[in-house]
C-alpha positions, 0 to 999 in steps of 0.5 A: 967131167964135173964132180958133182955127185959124189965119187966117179970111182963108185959110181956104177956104170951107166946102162948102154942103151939098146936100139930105141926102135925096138921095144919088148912089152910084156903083159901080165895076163892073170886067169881066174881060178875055177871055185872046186864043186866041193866048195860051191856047194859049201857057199850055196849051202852057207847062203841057203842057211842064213835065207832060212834064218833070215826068212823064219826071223821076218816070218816071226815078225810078221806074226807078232805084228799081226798077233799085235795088230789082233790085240788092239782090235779086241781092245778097240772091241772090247772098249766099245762093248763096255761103252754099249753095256754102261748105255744099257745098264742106264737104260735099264735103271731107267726102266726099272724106275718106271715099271711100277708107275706104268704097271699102276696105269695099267691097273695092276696091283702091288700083292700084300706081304702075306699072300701067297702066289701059287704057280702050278708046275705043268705049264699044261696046267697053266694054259688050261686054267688061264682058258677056263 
């Protein structure tokens, strides 16, 4: 035998081979291990408290988006009613403007400064001697 790889004296002796034909095989079988009640229960319990915390979070969401979305219709509304009454504060103006030309055409009269109008106070009244 050739020195080849080192001392003969220190090298172990080599493994007699068993018969070939023959080989043992083994398996490892790993079985899961059953969770205890006690403990399902705490997951389901740990699981039931974030969906609560998640849902009153997204339901939280959502009114604030719709709190949010109601705001900008009042806005939208109110700049549109502001629109409208600047329209009718103009055409008040206007108006204003043109109710004594029309009361003249129509053949009433500016009352002089030192008249006096008297009103009586039962409407009653009114009708009877507007009637006589």
């Amino acid at each position: 035998m050739a020195y080849t790889r080192g001392n003969l004296a220190v090298q172990p002796k080599r493994k007699e081979e068993v018969n070939p034909l023959y080989r043992e095989k083994t398996k490892v079988v790993t079985r899961r291990k059953v969770l205890p009640l006690k403990e399902k229960l705490l997951y389901m319990l740990t699981l039931a408290t974030f969906i609560l915390v998640a849902a009153s979070l997204v339901w939280r969401y959502v009114h604030i988006y719709d709190l949010n979305m109601q705001a900008q219709k009042l806005d939208r509304t109110i700049a549109e009613s502001k629109k409208q009454i600047s329209v009718f504060q103009m055409e008040k103006q206007k108006l204003e403007q043109t109710v004594v030309d029309k009361a003249k055409d129509m053949g009433f009269k500016t009352p002089s400064a030192d008249s006096t109008i008297y009103v009586p106070l039962n409407s009653s009244q009114a009708t009877d001697e507007a009637g006589n």
